[in-house]
Structures are given as structure tokens and as C-alpha cells.
N, C-alpha and C positions, 0 to 999 in steps of 0.2 A: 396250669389249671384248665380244668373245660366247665362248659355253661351246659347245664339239667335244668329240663323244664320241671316245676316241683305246684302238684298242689296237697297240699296238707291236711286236707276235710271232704273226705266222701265218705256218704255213707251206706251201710249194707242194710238195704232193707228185706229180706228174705236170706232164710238158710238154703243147701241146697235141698230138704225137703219140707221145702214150703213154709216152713216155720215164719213168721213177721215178726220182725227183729225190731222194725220203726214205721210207725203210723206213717203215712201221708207220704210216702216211697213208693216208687214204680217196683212192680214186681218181679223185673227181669234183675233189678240189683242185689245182685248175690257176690260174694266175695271172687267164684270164676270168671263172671262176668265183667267184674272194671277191671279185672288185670289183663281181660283182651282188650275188654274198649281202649283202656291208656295205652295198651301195648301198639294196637295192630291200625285201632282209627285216629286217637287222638293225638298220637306222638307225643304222652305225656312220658319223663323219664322216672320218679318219682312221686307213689301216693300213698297220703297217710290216710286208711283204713282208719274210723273213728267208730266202731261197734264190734272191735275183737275181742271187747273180753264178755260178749256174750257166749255163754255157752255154747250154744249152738253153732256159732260163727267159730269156736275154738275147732270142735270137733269136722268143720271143712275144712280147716286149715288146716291138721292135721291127718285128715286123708288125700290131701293134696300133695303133702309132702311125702304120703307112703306111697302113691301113686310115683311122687318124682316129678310133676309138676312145677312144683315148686323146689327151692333148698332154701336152707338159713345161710344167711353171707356171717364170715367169721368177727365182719367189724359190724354186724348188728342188721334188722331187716330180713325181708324174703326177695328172692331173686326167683324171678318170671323170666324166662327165655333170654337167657344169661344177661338182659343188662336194664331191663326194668325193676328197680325198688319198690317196694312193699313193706311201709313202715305201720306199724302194729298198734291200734292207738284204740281210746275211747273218747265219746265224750259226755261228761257224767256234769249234772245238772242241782245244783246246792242251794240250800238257802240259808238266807243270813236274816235273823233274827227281825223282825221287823223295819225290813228296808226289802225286801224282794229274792227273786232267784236270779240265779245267772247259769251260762254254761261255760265249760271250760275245756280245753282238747289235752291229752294226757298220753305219751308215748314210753313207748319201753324196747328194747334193742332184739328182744328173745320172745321165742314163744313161750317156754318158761316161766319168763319173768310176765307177760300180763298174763297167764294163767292162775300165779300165788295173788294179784291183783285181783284178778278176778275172784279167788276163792274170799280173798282179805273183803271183798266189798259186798258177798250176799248177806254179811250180817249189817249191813246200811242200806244196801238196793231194795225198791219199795216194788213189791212180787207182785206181777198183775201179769194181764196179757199187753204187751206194746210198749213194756214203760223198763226195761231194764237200765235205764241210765238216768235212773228218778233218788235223788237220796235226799233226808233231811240235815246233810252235816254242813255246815258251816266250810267256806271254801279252806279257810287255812289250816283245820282238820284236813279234808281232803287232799289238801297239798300235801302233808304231814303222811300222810298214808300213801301220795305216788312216791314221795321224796325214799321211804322204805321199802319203796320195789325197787329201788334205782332208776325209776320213770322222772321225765321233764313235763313240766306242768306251762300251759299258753293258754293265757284267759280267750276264749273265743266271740268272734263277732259284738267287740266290746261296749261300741255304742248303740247297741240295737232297742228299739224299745221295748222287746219282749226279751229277758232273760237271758241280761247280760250285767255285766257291774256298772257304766257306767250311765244304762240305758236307764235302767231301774232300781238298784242298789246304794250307789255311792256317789259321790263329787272326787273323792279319791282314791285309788287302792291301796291308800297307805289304811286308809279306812276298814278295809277288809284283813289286809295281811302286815305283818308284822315288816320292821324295817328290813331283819336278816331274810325272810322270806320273798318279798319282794325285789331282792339283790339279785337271787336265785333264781328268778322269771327270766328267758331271756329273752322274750319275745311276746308281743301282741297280736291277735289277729283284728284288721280293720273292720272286715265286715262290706256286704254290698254298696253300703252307701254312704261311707266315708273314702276319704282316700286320705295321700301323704300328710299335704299341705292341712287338710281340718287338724289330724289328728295329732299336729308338730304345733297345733297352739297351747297343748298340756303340758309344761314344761316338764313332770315328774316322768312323761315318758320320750325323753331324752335320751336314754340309755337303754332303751330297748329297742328291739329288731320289728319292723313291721313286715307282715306278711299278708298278700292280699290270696284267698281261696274259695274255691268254688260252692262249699258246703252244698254238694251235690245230692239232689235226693234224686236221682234220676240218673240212667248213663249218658245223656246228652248233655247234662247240665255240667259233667265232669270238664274241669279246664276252662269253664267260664270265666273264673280269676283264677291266676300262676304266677309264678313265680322264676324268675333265671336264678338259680344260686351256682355260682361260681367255688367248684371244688376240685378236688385229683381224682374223687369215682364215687361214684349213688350206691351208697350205704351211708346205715343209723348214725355212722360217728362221726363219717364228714359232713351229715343233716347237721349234727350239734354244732360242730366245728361253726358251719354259717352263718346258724343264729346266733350264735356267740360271736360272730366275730374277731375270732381267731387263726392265728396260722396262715394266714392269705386267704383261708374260706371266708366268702361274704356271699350276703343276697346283693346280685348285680342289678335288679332292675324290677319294679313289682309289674303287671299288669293285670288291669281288673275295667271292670265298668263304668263310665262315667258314673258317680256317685247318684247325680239327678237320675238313671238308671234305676238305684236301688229302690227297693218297696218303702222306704221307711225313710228318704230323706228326706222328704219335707213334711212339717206337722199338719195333719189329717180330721176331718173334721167329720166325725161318724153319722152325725144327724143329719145333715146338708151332703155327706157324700161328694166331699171335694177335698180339695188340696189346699192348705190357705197360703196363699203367696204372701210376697210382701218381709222387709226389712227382718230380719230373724233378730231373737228367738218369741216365733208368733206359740204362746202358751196357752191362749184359748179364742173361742172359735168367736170370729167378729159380729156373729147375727147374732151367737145368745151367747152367754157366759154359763149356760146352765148346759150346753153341749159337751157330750164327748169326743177329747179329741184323744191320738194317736198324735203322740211326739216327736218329732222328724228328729233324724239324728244331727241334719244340722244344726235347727235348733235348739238341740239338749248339747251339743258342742260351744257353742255361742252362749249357752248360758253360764259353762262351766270354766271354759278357756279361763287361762292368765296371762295370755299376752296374743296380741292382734296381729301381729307379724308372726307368721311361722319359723320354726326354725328348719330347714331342712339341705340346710349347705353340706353336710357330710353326710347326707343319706340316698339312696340309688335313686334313679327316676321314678316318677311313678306314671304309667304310661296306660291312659284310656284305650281301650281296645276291644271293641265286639266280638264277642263267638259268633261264629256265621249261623248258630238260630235265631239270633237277635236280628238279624238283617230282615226285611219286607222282603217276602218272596220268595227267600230261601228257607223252602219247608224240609223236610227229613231225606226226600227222593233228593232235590236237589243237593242235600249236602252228602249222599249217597254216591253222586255223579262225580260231585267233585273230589272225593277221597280216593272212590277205584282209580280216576284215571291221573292225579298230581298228588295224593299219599296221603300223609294223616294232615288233620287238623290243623296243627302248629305247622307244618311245612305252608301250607295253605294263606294262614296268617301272617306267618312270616318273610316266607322266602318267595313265594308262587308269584311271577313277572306277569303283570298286566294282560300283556302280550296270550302269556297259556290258559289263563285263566277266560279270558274273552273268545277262545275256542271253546272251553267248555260246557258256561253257561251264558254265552252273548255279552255284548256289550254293558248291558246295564247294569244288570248283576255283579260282571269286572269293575265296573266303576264302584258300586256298594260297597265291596270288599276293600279295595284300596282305600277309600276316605273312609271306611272302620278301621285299620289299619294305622291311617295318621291322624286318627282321632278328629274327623273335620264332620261327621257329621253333626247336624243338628239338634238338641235332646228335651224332653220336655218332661218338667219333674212328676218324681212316683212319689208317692205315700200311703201309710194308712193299708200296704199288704199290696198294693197294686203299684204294678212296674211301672217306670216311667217309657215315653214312646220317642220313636227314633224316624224324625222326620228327612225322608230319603231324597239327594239332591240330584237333578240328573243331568244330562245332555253340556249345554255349553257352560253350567255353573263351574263344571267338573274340569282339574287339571292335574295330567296323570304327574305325579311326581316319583322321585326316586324310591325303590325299596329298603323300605327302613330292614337294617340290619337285626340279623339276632341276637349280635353281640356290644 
């Protein structure tokens, strides 16, 4: 078996003539564009495209391949300079009847196949300018409708408090999907600001595969969270194989952000314009009760849990880890410097000795990297849509220790 770095949510925002595929995306993210970023900067091995069954997004992917850019791998996926994956996905956005919206991430092995998807969903897609992954079906319709293109369905970024199931929607997903449907899931995506341990106190997701991913609106933001999945080669069928858990494929190890990191983990308190600390789950705001707040995902985990010990003895590590734009100091030139001269991103992360790195960009900055690395820096919580910040330790605090492997 080898280890692929995997992230499973980036999204296209622009075609290649200029078409806006997704609101609030930088413009340079075009479907060309992340399969150089993963390929050339960020040493990502595997990424799942989540706005291919937009039209517009079909017809670059399809000149890409008459060009010869691209080809289809026979065991499912597109193959970028022979050994980056390019898994074909969407993610379409449901609602459930008086309980909320969610979103959900939906892949398919062929270009073919999300094309009959996509044609199967312009009579549910709500037609506007920006909103192509807007429908009003109910998710286990929609599941019902990837399950007939031969697509796999992963509830995405699941406890988030904007539209997701358990952010918004449910206390269960037995609640959304049927018990045979729910068997069929093989996987959940965490989301920025959960990680293993919150999300191993739901005992119903026991038996599914978590995955921590970038949901990149941005090509920098790509590889934020990834994933090592352990397979024999990056295609669609050994992807499934992982999540399933099958055959020796497994996800080896997730790494994503400390959750304090994410926008949304702690509950947020809109009038007052803070965070509210303090013993979870804090459900409204301590100066008024007439405030609005924003429900931190730890606290909507803490209300909903069934048991206070995690379960997470058979499941891979889950391993805090900054992308070096989350570093103080490291703006774009600097992480410019450091890719021409020691390679992509994940080498950087991974494997780059103290030692080269401290030639690059000085001692301080080497020191930042490595304690992001073994997860030692210091964090202080986001909520409420604003990130949490990363208080940076320097000089004699600092103790260089070994390079955490990438295996």
C-alpha cells in the first residue's frame, strides 16, 4: 500500500470564461487552476472537485481532455500529469421540511456519469445567477437520485451551524435518512471546527469514516484539512475502497485545524460581538437572552452527544496541523520562497528538517513551522464566522524536536 494526500472539497469558482460558478470564491479558481495548485504547489495527490456538474464546469473538463490535459483513469477519476487524481463531485444543498438546510458532497467515477446527474438535477436546481447547487429536495430524495447515477453520497461539514444536518436540521441522521440509506453513507465530513474526538461522542457515527477537508474557496485555502488514505494507486475505486474501509484501504491519519481554529466553534454572540466562553453548551448570550447568537459547534455537539468519553480506539489519528498561511508572518511571497526553493506545501509540512527551512526564511519562521507541525502552538477560539487566532511562541520557549513522519 502507499499513503496519498486526499482532500475531498474544493471548490470551482469560475469557468474558464469567466462564468461564476460560486459566490464568495476567488477568481483565479477555475477547474485548470487547482489541478496545478495540487499538482505543482501544494503536493496534494487526490482532489475532489465539488461543482462539476455545473454546466459550465462540464464543458472545461471536457476540453481539457480534447486538449489531452487531462484523461479518465479506467478505475474511475481524471488523471493530471499522470499521477494526480481528480475526483468529479458536487455539492448540492437540500432542505428538510421544517428543520433547516444542509449540504452534502456527491461523487461519481466518470465524466458521463455526473453529466446524466447533472442533466437528472436541472429539473430540482433552483436557476439563478450563483446558486447552481440550490435545490428544494429533501436529502434522502437526493441521496435516491446520486444512488441512480451510481454516485456516493457524504453529508458535508456536518456540525456547522449554517447548513448542515446536525448544525441545523437534526439530533440524528437516522432522522433525515432511512436506516437502509444511512448504511450506504460511508463517510462524514467533520468540518473546520470539529475534530475526531467531539465527533466520536455520537455513537450512531461509529461506523463511519471521518474525513477532515479543506472546503477551499480559494487556491491557498486548498490542503488546509487532508487527509493520508492509504491505498495501492489514486483513483475513484481505491477513494471508495478507503472510505469503506475495505481490502486494506483505510484513511491512515486525518489532519485539519485545531477545531478552536474553526469560524464556528465556539457559540457567538452577534449583539455583543464576542465569543462566549465558558463550560459548554453556552445556548444564549449571558448579558441578554433576547441576543442573537451563532451556535458553536462545540456547543451544539455537547448538547447532542450520548456519551462523554469518545470512542476513538479503532480510528486514525487525528492530527492538528496549520497550513503555513495560518502562520503570523507567513504571507503569500513568503510561502512563495518556501515552495521554489524545498517543493510543495506538504513536503514543507511534512518532511522539510529545521535545519533547510531556517535557511530559507530565518530562524523564527523555522521555529513556527515546526511547533505547527507538532501541533504545540497556542490557539484561541473562533466563532460566530471569524477564525480563531494562533498565538506564536518564540526564542527559548521553543524546542526543535524530531520530524513527525508522514507515515
Amino acid at each position: 500500500m502507499k499513503n496519498f494526500f486526499v482532500d475531498l472539497h474544493v471548490h470551482i469558482g469560475r469557468s474558464s470564461k469567466s462564468d461564476v460558478i460560486k459566490r464568495a470564491t476567488a477568481n483565479n479558481l477555475t477547474f485548470e487552476n487547482i489541478a496545478y495548485e495540487a499538482y505543482h504547489r501544494k503536493g496534494i495527490d487526490i482532489i475532489g472537485v465539488v461543482d462539476a456538474a455545473s454546466p459550465s464546469i462540464i464543458k472545461d473538463i471536457q476540453n481539457m481532455l480534447e486538449r489531452g490535459e487531462i484523461i479518465e483513469h479506467p478505475q474511475g477519476g481524471m488523471v493530471y500529469k499522470e499521477n494526480l487524481s481528480i475526483l468529479l463531485g458536487a455539492e448540492i444543498e437540500t432542505r428538510e421540511i421544517n428543520r433547516g438546510h444542509a449540504h452534502s458532497l456527491i461523487f461519481f467515477p466518470t465524466l458521463e456519469q455526473i453529466v446524466a446527474f447533472s442533466n437528472t438535477m436541472k429539473g430540482h436546481i433552483k436557476t439563478g445567477k450563483f446558486v447552481y447547487n440550490l435545490t428544494r429536495l429533501p436529502a434522502q430524495e437526493l441521496f435516491n437520485i446520486c444512488e441512480s447515477h451510481g454516485g456516493v453520497y457524504i453529508p458535508a461539514h456536518v456540525f456547522s451551524p449554517h447548513k448542515s444536518f446536525y448544525g441545523n436540521c437534526c439530533d440524528s441522521l437516522l432522522q433525515i435518512f432511512t436506516e437502509e440509506t444511512f448504511e450506504k453513507i460511508p463517510a462524514i465530513e467533520l468540518g473546520l471546527s470539529a475534530d475526531t474526538a467531539m465527533a466520536s461522542q455520537l455513537s450512531e457515527l461509529d461506523g463511519k469514516t471521518f474525513t477532515s477537508n479543506s472546503d477551499a474557496h480559494s487556491l491557498i485555502k486548498m490542503g488546509r484539512e487532508y487527509n493520508i488514505f492509504q491505498m495501492k494507486d489514486n483513483n475513484y475505486n481505491e477513494v471508495m475502497l478507503a472510505l469503506r474501509n475495505k481490502n486494506g484501504r483505510r484513511v491512515f491519519a486525518n489532519y485539519g485545524l485545531d477545531p478552536k481554529l474553526g469560524k464556528y466553534h465556539r457559540s457567538f454572540c452577534i449583539n455583543c460581538n464576542t465569543v462566549i466562553d465558558g463550560v459548554p453548551p453556552k445556548l444564549q448570550c449571558p448579558v441578554s437572552p433576547k441576543h442573537k447568537i451563532v451556535r458553536g459547534v462545540y456547543d451544539r455537539i455537547e448538547q447532542i452527544k450520548d456519551r462523554n468519553k469518545p470512542k476513538t480506539a479503532d480510528r486514525p489519528p487525528y492530527h492538528c496541523q496549520l497550513p503555513l498561511e495560518f502562520l503570523p508572518g507567513i504571507g503569500p511571497k513568503t510561502i512563495d520562497t518556501l515552495i521554489n526553493a524545498l517543493g510543495t506545501e506538504m513536503n514543507i509540512l511534512h518532511d522539510t528538517k529545521f535545519e533547510d527551512l531556517q535557511k530559507v526564511v530565518g530562524e523564527k519562521h523555522a521555529h513556527n513551522i515546526i511547533l505547527a507541525r507538532e501541533g504545540r502552538l497556542e490557539i484561541e477560539h473562533g466563532g460566530g464566522g471569524i477564525y480563531g487566532k494562533v498565538m506564536v511562541v518564540h526564542g527559548s520557549q521553543f524546542t526543535v524536536h524530531s520530524n513527525l513522519p508522514r507515515t
